[in-house]
N, C-alpha and C positions, 0 to 999 in steps of 0.2 A: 815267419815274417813278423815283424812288429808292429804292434797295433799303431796306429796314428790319428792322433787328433789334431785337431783344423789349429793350427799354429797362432800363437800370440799377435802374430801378427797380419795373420789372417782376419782374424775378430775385430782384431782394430780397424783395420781397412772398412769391413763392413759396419762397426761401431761408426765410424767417423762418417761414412756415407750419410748412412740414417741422420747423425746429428746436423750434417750441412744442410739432408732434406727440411729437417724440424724445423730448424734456424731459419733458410729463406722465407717461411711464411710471414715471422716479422716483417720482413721488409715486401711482399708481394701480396699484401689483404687486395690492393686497390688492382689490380690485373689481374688475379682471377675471381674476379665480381661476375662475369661471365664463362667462367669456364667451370665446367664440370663435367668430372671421366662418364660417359654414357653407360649408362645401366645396361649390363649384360642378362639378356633373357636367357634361361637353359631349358632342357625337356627332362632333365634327372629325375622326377618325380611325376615326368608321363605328364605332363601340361604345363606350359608356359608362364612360368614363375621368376621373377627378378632372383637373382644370386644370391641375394641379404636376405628371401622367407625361405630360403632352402634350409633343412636342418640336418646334413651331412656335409662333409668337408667335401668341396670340389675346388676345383680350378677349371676356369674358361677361357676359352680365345676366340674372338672372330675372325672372318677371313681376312680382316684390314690390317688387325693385329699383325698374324702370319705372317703377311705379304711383305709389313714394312720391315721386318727382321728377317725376310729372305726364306724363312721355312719353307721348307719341299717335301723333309724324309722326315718321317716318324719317330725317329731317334733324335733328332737334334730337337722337338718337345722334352727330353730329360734336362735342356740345360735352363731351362723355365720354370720349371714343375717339380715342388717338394712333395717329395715320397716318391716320383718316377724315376725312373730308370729305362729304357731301353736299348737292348744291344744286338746290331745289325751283324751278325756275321755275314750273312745273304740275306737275302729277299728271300731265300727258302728256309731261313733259319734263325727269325729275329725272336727276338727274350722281353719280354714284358714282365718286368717288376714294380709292383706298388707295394709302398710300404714292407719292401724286403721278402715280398714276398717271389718269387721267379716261374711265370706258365713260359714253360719254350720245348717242351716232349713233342716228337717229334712221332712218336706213338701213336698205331692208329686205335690202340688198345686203351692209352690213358686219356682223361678230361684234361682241358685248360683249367687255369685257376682264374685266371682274370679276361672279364667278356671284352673283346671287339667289337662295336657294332658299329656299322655301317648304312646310313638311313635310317636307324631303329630294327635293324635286321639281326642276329646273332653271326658271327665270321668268324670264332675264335678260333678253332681249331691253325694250328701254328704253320705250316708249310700253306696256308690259303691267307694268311691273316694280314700279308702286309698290302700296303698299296700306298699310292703315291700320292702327296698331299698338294691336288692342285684344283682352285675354284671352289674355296672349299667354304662354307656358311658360320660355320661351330667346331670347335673343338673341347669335348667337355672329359675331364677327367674326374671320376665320383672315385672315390677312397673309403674301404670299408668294407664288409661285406653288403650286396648289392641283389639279394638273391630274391627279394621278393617282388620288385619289379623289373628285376636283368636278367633275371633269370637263376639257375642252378650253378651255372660258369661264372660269376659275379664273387665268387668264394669269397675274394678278398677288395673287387673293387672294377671300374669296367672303365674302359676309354669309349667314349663316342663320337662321332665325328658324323656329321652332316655336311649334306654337299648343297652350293647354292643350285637357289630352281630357278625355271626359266621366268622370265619377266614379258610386261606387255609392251613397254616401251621399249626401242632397239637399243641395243648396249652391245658394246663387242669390245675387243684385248687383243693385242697382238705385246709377245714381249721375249726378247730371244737375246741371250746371254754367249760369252766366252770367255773362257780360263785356263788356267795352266792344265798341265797335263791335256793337252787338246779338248778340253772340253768345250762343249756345245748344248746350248739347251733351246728349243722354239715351244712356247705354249700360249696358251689364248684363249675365248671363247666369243660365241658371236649368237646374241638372244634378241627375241620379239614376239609380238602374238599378234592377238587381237582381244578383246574382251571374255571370249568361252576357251580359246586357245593361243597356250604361248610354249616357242620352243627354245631349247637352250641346243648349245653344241660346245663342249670344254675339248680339251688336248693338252699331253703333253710331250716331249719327247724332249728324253735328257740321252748327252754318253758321254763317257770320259776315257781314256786310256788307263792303264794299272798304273799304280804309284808302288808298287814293289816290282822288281825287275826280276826276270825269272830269267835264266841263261841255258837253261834246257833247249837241246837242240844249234846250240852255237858253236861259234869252232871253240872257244874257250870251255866247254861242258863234256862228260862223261859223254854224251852220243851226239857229235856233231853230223851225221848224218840222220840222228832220227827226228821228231815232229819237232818243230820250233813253237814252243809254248808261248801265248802270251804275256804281255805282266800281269799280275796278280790285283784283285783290286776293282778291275776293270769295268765298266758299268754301260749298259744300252735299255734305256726301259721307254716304251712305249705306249701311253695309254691313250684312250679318249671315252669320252662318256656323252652319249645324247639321254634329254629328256624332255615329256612333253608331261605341261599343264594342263588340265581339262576340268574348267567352271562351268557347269553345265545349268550351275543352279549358284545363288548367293550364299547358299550353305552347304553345299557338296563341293568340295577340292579333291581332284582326283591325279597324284605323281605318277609319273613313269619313269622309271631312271634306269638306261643298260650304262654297264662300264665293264670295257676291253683293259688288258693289260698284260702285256708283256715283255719278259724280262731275258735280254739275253748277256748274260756276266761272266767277264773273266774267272776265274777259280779264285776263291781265299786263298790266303798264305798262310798255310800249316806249317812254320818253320821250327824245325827240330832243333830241341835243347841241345843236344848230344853229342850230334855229329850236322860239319860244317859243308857247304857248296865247295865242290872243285875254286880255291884261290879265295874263299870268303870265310869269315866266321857265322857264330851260332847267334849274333844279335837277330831278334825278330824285326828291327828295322833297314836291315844289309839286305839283299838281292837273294834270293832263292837260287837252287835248282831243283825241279819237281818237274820232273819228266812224266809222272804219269804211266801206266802202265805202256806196253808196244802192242797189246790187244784190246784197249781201248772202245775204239767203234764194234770191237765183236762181243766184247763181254758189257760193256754199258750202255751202248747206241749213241755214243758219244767221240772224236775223235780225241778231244783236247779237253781241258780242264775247265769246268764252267757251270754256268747255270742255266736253262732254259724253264722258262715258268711260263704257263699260261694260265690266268686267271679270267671268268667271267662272272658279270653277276646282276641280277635282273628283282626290281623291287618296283613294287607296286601296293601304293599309300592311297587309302582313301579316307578321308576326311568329313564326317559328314554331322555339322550343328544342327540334331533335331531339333533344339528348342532352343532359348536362353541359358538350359541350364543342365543341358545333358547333349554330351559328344560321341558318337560312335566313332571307333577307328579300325581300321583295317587295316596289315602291314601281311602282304604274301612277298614273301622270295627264297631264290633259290642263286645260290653259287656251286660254280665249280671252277677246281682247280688239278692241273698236273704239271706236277714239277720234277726235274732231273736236274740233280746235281752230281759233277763227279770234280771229286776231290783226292786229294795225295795225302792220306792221312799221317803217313811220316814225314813227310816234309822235306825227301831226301830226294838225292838220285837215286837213290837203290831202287829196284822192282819190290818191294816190299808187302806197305800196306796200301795199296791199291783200290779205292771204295769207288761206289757211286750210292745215290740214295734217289729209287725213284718212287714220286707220292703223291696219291691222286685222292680227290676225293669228291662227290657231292653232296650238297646241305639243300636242304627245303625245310622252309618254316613256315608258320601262320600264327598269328596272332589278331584275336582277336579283344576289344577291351571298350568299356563304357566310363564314364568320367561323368559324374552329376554332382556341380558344384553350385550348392545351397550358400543361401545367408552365413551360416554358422558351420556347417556340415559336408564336406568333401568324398565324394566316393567314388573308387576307384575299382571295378573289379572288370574281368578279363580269362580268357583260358588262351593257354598254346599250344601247339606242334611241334617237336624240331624233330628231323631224321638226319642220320647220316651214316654213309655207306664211303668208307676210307681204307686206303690199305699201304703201306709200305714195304717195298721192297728194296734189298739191302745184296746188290754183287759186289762181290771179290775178286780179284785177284793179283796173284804173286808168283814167285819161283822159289819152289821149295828150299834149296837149300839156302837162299839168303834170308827166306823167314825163318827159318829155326837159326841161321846162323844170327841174326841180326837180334834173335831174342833169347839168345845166350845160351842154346839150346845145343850146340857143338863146343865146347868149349879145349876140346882135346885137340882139336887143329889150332888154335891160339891164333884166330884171324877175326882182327876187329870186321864189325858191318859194313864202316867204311873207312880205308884207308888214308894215310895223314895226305895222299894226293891227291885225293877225291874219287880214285878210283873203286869199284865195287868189289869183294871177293865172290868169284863164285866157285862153290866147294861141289858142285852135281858132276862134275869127269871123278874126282876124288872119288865121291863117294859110292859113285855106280860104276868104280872102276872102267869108265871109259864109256861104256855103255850110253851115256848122253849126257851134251852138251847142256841143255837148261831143261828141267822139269818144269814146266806150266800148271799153276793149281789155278784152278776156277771153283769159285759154291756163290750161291746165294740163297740170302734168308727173307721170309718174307712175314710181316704180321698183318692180322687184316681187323677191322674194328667194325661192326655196324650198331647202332643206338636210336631207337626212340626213346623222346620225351613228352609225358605231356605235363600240363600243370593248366593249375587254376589257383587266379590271385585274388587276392581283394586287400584294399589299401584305404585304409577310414580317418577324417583330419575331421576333428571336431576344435573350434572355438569355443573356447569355454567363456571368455571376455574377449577382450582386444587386446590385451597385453601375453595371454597363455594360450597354448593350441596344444592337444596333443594328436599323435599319428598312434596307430595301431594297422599291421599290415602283416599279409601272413598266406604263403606260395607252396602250396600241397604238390610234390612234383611225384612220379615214377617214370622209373626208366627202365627199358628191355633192351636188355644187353646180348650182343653176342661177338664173341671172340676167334680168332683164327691165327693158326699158324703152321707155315710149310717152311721148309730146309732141304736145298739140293745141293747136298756137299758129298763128293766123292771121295774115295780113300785117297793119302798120300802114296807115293812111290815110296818115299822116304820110312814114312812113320809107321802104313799098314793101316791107317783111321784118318777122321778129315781132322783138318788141322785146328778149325773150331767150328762151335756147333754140331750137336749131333745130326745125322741126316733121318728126311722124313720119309725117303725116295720119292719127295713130291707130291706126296698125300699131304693135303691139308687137315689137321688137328683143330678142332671146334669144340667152344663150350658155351652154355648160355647159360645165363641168371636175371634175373629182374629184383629192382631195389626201389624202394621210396624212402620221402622226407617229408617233415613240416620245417619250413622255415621261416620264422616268425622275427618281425623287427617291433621294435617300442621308441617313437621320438616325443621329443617334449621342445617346444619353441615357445620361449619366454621374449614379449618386444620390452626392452627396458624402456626405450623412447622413440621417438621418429629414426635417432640414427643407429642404435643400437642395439643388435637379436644376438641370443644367446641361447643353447639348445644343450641338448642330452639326447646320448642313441644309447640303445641297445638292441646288438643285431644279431641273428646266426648265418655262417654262412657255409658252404659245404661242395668240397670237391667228392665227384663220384667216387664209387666205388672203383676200384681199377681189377678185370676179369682178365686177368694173363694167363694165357696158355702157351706153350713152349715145348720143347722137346727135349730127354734124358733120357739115359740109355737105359735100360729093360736088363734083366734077368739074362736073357738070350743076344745081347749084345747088340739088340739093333735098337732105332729109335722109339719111344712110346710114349704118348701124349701127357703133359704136368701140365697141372692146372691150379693156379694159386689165386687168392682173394684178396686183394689189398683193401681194407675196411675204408672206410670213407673219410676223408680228413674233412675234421667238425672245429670251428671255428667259432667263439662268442668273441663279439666284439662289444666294449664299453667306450663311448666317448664323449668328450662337452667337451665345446667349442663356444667360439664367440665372431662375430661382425657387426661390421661397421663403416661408419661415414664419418669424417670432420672436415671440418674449413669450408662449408657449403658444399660437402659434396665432391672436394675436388680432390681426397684422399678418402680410399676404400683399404679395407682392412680386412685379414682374418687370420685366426690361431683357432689350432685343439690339437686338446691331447687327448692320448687314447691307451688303452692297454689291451692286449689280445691273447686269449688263449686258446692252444691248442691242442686236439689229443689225435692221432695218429698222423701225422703229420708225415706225409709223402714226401720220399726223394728218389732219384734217379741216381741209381750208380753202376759201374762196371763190374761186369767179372773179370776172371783171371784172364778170359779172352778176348776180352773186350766189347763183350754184348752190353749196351745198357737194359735194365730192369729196374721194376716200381719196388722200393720197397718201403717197409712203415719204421720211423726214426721215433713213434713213440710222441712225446707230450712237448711242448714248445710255447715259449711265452715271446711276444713281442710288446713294447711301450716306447712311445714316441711322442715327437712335437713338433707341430707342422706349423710353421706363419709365412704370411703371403703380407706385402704391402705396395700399393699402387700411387703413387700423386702424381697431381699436375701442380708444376710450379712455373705459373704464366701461363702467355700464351704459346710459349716459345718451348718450352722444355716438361719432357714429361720420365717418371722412374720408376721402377717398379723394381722390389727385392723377394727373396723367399729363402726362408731355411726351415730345413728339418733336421732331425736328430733320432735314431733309430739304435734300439738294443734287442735285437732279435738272435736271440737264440735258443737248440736244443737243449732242453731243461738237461739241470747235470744230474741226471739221476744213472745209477746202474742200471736199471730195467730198460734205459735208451740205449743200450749198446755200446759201440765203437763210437759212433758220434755223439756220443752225450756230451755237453756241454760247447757245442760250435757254434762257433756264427753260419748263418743262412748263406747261401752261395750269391753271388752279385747284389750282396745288401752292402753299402759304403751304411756306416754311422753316422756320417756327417753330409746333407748336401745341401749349395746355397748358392742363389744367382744372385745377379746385380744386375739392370738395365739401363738403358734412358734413349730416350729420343727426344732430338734438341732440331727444330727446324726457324730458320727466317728467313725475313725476306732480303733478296742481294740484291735486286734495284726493280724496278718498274715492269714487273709480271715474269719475275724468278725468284724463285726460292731455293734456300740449301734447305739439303735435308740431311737425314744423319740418325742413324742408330748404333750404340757400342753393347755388348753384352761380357761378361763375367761370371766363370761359372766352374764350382770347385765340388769337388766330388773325393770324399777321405776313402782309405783304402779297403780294400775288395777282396775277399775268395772267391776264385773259380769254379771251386769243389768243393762238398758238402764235408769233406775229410779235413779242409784247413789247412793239411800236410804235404808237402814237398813229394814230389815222384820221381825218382832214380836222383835223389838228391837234389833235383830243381826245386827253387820256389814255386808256387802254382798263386799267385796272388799279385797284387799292383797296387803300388803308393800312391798316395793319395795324389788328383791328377786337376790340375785347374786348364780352361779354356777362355779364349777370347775371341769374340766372331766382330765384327764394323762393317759399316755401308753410310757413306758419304754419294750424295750426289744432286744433282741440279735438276728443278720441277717446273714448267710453265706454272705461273699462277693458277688459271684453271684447270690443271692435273691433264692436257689432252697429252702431257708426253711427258717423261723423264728419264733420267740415264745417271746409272747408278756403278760405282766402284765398292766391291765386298773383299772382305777376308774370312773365311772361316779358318779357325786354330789360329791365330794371326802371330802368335809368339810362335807357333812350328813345333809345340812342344811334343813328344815322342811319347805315347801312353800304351794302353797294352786294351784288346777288347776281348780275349780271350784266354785262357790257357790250361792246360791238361787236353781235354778234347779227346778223341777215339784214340790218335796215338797215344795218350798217358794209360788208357785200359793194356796195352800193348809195351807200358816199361818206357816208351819215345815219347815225353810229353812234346807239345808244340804250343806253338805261342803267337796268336792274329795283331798284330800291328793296329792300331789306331789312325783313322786320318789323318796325313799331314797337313801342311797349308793349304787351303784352295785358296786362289782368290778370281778376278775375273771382270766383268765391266758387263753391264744390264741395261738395256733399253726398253722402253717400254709404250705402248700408243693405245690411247682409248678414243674410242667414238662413240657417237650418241648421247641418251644418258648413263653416266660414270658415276 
């Protein structure tokens, strides 16, 4: 695929933007004399600090923000946010990349790269990590490594996200949407107290129908009598969160927050490069057929293709101002989650490659941390806990002769996988001469992970004048690891051996090791003037160890425990950056650049069977450029832009192997929004309101290979979006009712491709959202 850069006329568009934002202020000194963008508070550096004395690059949003651009899901923050990236395959399966870098192993055996936390709690582990963004206070994205105050999973940088608390005065939300593809959303929340106690109650519930059509089970499909699949896509999610306030004292705050969540989804669209649906072609935007195994509910506990996820999770914040000038905090919690997905990993009708993925896991944490902030001198120190006890497990299955036929494994009978009418071959009367009709294979594989951590921080800001600060900070972590792995895979009919994977007969294989780190950061914050700070980082940051164990065959032909050590990817990061304020305030600013290196640098790839495994890719440089710019111009019209620029790649060296010299898997080189929100009044206690977004994203690898599988591309051009929300607000906000578009041009992009079938010779290819659009009402009462 050919590299692509943001087109001439791309740059211009955002060239010209900027300059008509520059230009208006000419003419708008005397209307915004009062206006000014509200100073975004964060907790990046663990106490409550304005965005401009922060001295690592973030990006912030408040819940207001969110709201009025319609945000819900996690991924649609990539078309905001320079350096992010996120990609939903499922709720069992989304991808977080900062700064090109990608945590989405699925592994109960590997670490994330980049932390989620939720409340100030650690969530990252991937099959637990997503959740739905509703009632929500902050959204803070830190960029960088992250590791001395986020933890060890901060490798390369953390998303945080707090949720609003309950309040004393009563406030409630009622706000329930509809849209194409039947969609329906009702969410709200309903708060009050009293002075020692106040309680909140949030909800959400979204569903939509699939937006790819799957025709398994129709009279038009290979098995018109068997299950009638859904459309692909398809989405039902469920949450609600209660929490109680408890001021017991004017300086003990005491949170409670549970949140419910459940996910029930149509299946992804794994559409096969290769071979096309009975009457369709191979585009991954046409209609599916993905039948799905016909043992389905016996071998997954699933009958149809989907996701069911249950997540819970329970956090409890104590807050407690000894003095003037020292804080204790207290953050206990614990999640859990189990999720099943079963999916069609070719993408075909055929009985083929038939998976499900089921993944469970529980976290508990504790942290504890002191904050004593002096005249001159800031101190920061703290220890924590994290445990987790997770394990995946991976069933199969197929009909033997159409996976070996299907994987080129017969080729003397000269019978494609699947025929030009969509019909199946099946070669088992051939081959068994008669003897039977379908061979049934069943295996599944399972890996299992458990991990303590503990650590102890301290984080030091000394004021040397009023103009220079420096930080010094530095997270002594160990962690006791142990590892597992079982395989119950039976012999083929066919072959005489299982068809992949060695078998364990069901013994679990264990291994354990224990690893430490220092991870030390260095900031320097220079204030040039009131409106403008300028800083310098350097940081280490560091993905664990990875303890895999596995099975190979033995001397004596049966299975016997391997056990391999993926070394630790060790990360320095160097960065300066700059912020600011002009025109009173009513344009915020930031840029930095950075350069990062790395040396054993972890990737996921397939075998010849299509197992993923950790392996180490060796040394890797990434250097970049991130700017963010916010104004208000009026009182009526408000813009915000952001670009980055990313060169990340596997250093070309020999000693890196087969990928020496690649780009990073889902790093675009180029990505950059545009915003605005433009609201007035339309006569005597209504207003428009209105938001448009812009948001372009240069082209992508799927695979850490770069290179094409069974001659497909495995990659996607560069991909721009456009989201709107136009609608009409009572003057005092008690209601409004709002018209959206997300993807508003309909453009066709790709969210995925290669996936378990490319291990397997079939790559498949996930479709991108189409248009939604849809009509929002909304009602507050009390205080709003």
């Amino acid at each position: 695929m050919k590299t692509t850069k943001p087109s001439v006329f791309t740059l211009s568009k955002l060239s010209l933007l900027v300059a008509v934002v520059m230009g208006n202020y000419a003419f708008a000194a005397e209307q915004r004399e009062h206006n000014q963008i509200e100073e975004i508070t964060v907790t990046a550096q663990k106490r409550n600090q304005s965005i401009q004395d922060v001295p690592v690059s973030i990006s912030a949003y408040d819940g207001a923000f969110l709201e009025r651009l319609g945000v819900a899901e996690l991924d649609t923050l990539s078309e905001i946010t320079p350096g992010l990236v996120i990609q939903e395959q499922s709720p069992n399966n989304p991808g977080f990349v900062i700064r090109g870098i990608t945590s989405d192993s699925g592994s109960s055996q590997a670490a994330p790269r980049v932390s989620i936390y939720y409340n100030g709690a650690d969530v990252s582990r991937s099959r637990g990590s997503y959740f739905e963004l509703f009632d929500i206070e902050r959204v803070e994205v830190v960029k960088g490594p992250q590791a001395t105050l986020f933890g060890t999973a901060a490798s390369v940088g953390a998303l945080s996200v707090i949720t609003r608390k309950p309040q004393e005065e009563f406030s409630a939300q009622i706000k329930g949407n509809l849209g194409n593809y039947s969609a329906e959303g009702l969410s709200g929340f309903v708060t009050g107290g009293n002075s020692q106690l106040q309680g909140r109650l949030a909800f959400s519930y979204r569903q939509r129908e699939g937006f790819i059509r799957n025709i398994a089970g129709e009279a038009s499909s290979q098995n018109p009598d068997g299950l009638n699949q859904e459309d692909m896509h398809g989405i039902e999610r469920t949450s609600f969160r209660p929490s109680l306030r408890f001021t017991p004292h004017d300086d003990v705050t005491v949170d409670l927050v549970y949140t419910y969540e459940k996910n029930d989804d149509t299946g992804t669209s794994f559409k096969n490069g290769l071979y096309a649906p009975t009457g369709g072609n191979t585009s991954p935007y046409s209609f599916v057929e993905m039948s799905g195994s016909p043992m389905s509910l016996e071998v997954f506990g699933r009958e149809d293709l989907g996701v069911e996820r249950t997540v819970e999770d329970l956090n409890l914040t104590v807050n407690w101002d000894i003095n003037s000038e020292l804080t204790f905090t207290s953050i206990t919690a614990g999640r859990r989650f189990d999720s099943l997905e079963v999916f069609d990993a070719d993408g075909t009708q055929a009985w083929f490659l038939e998976f499900a993925e089921d993944a469970t896991g529980d976290q508990f944490s504790q942290e504890f941390r002191l904050i004593h902030q002096g005249a001159k001198l800031t101190t920061i120190a703290g220890v924590s806990y994290f445990t987790e006890d997770g394990s995946q497990a991976v069933p199969f299955s197929t009909e033997e002769s159409i996976f070996l036929n299907c994987l080129g494994a017969l080729p003397a009978f000269g019978q494609p996988c699947i025929s030009a009418d969509g019909s199946v071959p099946i070669l088992t009367p051939v081959l068994t001469e008669g003897a039977a009709q379908l061979l049934t294979y069943n295996l599944e594989f399972e890996n299992y992970g458990d991990s303590d951590a503990y650590s102890a921080f301290v984080d030091v800001t000394y004021a040397l004048n009023d103009s220079l600060e420096l930080t010094s900070g530095l997270r002594y972590v160990r962690e006791d690891k142990s590892s597992g792995y079982r395989s119950d895979a039976p012999n083929s009919v066919l072959t005489g051996s299982e068809l992949f994977t060695v078998n364990t007969n069901g013994e679990i294989f264990r291994a354990e090791a224990d690893y430490d780190d220092w991870l030390p950061r260095f900031n320097l914050l220079y204030v040039v003037n009131d409106d403008i700070n300028m800083y310098a980082t350097i940081s280490k940051g560091r993905r664990s160890d990875v303890l895999s164990v596995t099975s190979v065959r033995g001397d004596d032909g049966l299975g016997e425990r391997s056990v391999s050590e993926i070394p630790a990817e060790i990360i320095w990061n160097y960065e300066t950056g700059i912020k600011g304020q002009a025109f009173d305030k009513s344009v915020n600013y930031n840029a930095s650049l950075f350069y990062q290196q790395y040396s054993n640098f972890q990737v996921t790839l397939l075998d010849d069977e299509g197992v993923a495994f950790a392996a180490d890719a060796g040394s890797a440089t990434n250097v970049g450029v991130e700017a963010e710019v916010r104004a208000l111009l009026g009182a009526d019209f408000e813009m915000f832009a952001n670009l980055a620029y990313l060169d990340a790649t596997i250093d070309d060296d020999s000693t890196n192997g087969n990928l020496a010299g690649n780009r990073f898997r889902l790093q675009p080189e180029w990505t950059a929004s545009v915003g605005m929100f433009y609201s007035t009044q339309l006569s005597q206690g209504y207003n428009l309101t209105s938001s448009l977004v812009y948001s372009y994203r240069s082209d992508v690898f799927f695979e850490p290979e770069n290179a094409p599988i069974s001659g497909l591309d495995i990659s996607e051009d560069a991909v721009s979006l456009v989201s709107a929300r136009i609608g009409i607000a009572r003057a005092n906000e008690d209601w409004s009712v709002s018209l959206f578009a997300n993807n508003l041009l309909d453009n066709e992009y790709l969210v995925d491709a290669g996936n378990t079938g490319g291990g397997f010779g079939n790559p498949t290819f996930v479709a991108g959202p189409p248009r939604f659009y849809g009509v929002e009402f909304t009602m507050n009462f009390g205080e709003y």
